[in-house]
C-alpha positions in Angstrom: 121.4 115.6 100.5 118.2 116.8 101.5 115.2 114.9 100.4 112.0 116.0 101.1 108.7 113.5 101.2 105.1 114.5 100.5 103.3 111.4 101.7 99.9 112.6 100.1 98.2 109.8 100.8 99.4 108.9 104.1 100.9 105.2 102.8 102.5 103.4 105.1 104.6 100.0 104.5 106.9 97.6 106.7 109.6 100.2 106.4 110.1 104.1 106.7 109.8 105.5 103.2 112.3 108.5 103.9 114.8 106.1 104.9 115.0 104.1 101.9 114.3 106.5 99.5 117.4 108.4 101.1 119.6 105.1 101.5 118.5 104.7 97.7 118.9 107.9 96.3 122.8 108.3 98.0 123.9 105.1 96.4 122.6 105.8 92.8 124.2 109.0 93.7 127.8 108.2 94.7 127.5 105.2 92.0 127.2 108.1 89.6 130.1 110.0 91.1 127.7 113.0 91.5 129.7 115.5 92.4 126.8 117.8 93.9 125.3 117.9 97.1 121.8 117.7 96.4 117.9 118.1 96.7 115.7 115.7 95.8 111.7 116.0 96.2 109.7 112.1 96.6 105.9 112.5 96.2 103.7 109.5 97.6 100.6 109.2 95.4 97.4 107.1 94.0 96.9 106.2 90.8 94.5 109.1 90.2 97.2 111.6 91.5 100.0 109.9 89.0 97.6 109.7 86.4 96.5 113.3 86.6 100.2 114.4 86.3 101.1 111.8 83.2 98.5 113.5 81.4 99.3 116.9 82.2 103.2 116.5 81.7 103.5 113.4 79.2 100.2 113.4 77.6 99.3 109.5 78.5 96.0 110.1 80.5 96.3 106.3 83.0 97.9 105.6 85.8 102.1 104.9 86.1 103.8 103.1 88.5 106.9 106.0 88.7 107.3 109.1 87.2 110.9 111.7 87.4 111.0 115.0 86.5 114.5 115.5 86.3 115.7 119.4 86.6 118.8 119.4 84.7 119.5 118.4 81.3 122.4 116.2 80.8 124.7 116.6 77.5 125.3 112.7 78.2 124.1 110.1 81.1 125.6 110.4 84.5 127.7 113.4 83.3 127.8 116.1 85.8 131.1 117.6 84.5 129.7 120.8 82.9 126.1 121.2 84.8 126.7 124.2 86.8 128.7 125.7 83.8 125.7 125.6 81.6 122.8 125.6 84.1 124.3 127.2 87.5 121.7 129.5 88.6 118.8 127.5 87.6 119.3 124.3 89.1 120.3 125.9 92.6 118.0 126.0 95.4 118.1 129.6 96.2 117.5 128.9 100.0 119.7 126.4 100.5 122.1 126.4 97.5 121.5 123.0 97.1 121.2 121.6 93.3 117.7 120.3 92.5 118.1 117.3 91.3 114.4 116.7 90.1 111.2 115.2 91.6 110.4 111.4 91.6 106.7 110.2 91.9 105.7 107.0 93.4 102.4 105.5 93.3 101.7 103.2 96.8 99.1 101.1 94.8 101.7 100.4 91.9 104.1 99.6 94.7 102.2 97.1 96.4 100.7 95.4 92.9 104.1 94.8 91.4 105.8 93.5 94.8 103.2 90.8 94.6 103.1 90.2 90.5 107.2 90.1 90.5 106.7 87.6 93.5 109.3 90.1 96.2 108.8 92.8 98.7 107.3 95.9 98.5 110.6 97.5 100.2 112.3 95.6 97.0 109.6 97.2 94.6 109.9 100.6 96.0 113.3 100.7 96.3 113.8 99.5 92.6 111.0 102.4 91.9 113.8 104.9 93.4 116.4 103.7 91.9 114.7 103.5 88.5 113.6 107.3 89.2 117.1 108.2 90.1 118.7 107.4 87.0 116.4 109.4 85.0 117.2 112.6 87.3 121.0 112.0 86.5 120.1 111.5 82.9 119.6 108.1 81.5 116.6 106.9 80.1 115.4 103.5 78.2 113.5 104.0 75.0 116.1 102.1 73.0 117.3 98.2 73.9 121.2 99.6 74.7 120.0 102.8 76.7 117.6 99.9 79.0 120.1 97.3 79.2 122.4 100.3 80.7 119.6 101.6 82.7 118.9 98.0 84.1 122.4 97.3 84.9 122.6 100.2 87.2 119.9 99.6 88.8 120.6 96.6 90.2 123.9 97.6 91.1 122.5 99.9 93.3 120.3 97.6 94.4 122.8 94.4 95.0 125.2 97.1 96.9 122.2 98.1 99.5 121.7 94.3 99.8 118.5 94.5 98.9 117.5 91.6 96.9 114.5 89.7 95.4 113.0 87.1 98.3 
């Protein structure tokens, strides 16, 4: 897996933000039984900088706490089975022949707000944040109560297996 960081606002927390998100992104990963080695992008932002690209890509013009863009389309969650069948050529990194996963947005401020609201750490908050973002680039999502209970589940799992818990 490669996973590259833009840290455009130079945040910096009590733990190394690569790390984690890497940690984070493997176990959502194998939990999924992806079967890909992949690429992953992780974008450090403000709220302007999140709430620029909500309104550009999801027409909601505030500020977000997280946003994916996944790059593949999924017939159903978590199944990889016929990806590269259907999508091959366009999900490959042509440098590194890597898949693409997608891009996952983070916004330090959102981090750091939440930690303290939800009464844990910001290394919980952000990890949750990837997490969270990682499911929606292997295809889940939560508008409905089953598809968030699902989405939930998982993501503690990941969480719980990392050990890294609410304090």
């Amino acid at each position: 897996m490669i996973f590259f960081v833009e840290n455009e606002v130079d945040a910096k927390f009590a733990f190394d933000i690569e790390d984690v998100a890497k940690k984070v992104a493997a176990k959502a990963l194998e939990n999924e039984k992806c079967p890909f080695d992949v690429q992953i992008e992780l974008i450090i932002t403000d709220d302007e900088g999140i709430r620029e690209m909500n309104a550009e890509f999801r027409e909601i013009d505030s500020p977000t706490d997280v946003l994916s863009f996944p790059n593949i389309s999924y017939e159903n969650p978590g199944d990889f089975s016929d990806v590269l069948d259907v999508q091959g050529v366009d999900i490959k990194d042509p440098d590194t022949g890597l898949v693409m996963l997608g891009d996952i947005v983070i916004n330090e401020k959102r981090v750091r707000e939440q930690a303290a609201e939800y009464g844990h750490s910001e290394l919980r908050e952000f990890a949750f944040l990837v997490a969270h973002s990682m499911l929606h680039l292997c295809g889940y999502d939560h508008m409905e109560e089953d598809e968030a209970k699902i989405m939930e589940e998982k993501q503690e799992k990941v969480l719980q297996d990392l050990g890294i818990t609410r304090d």
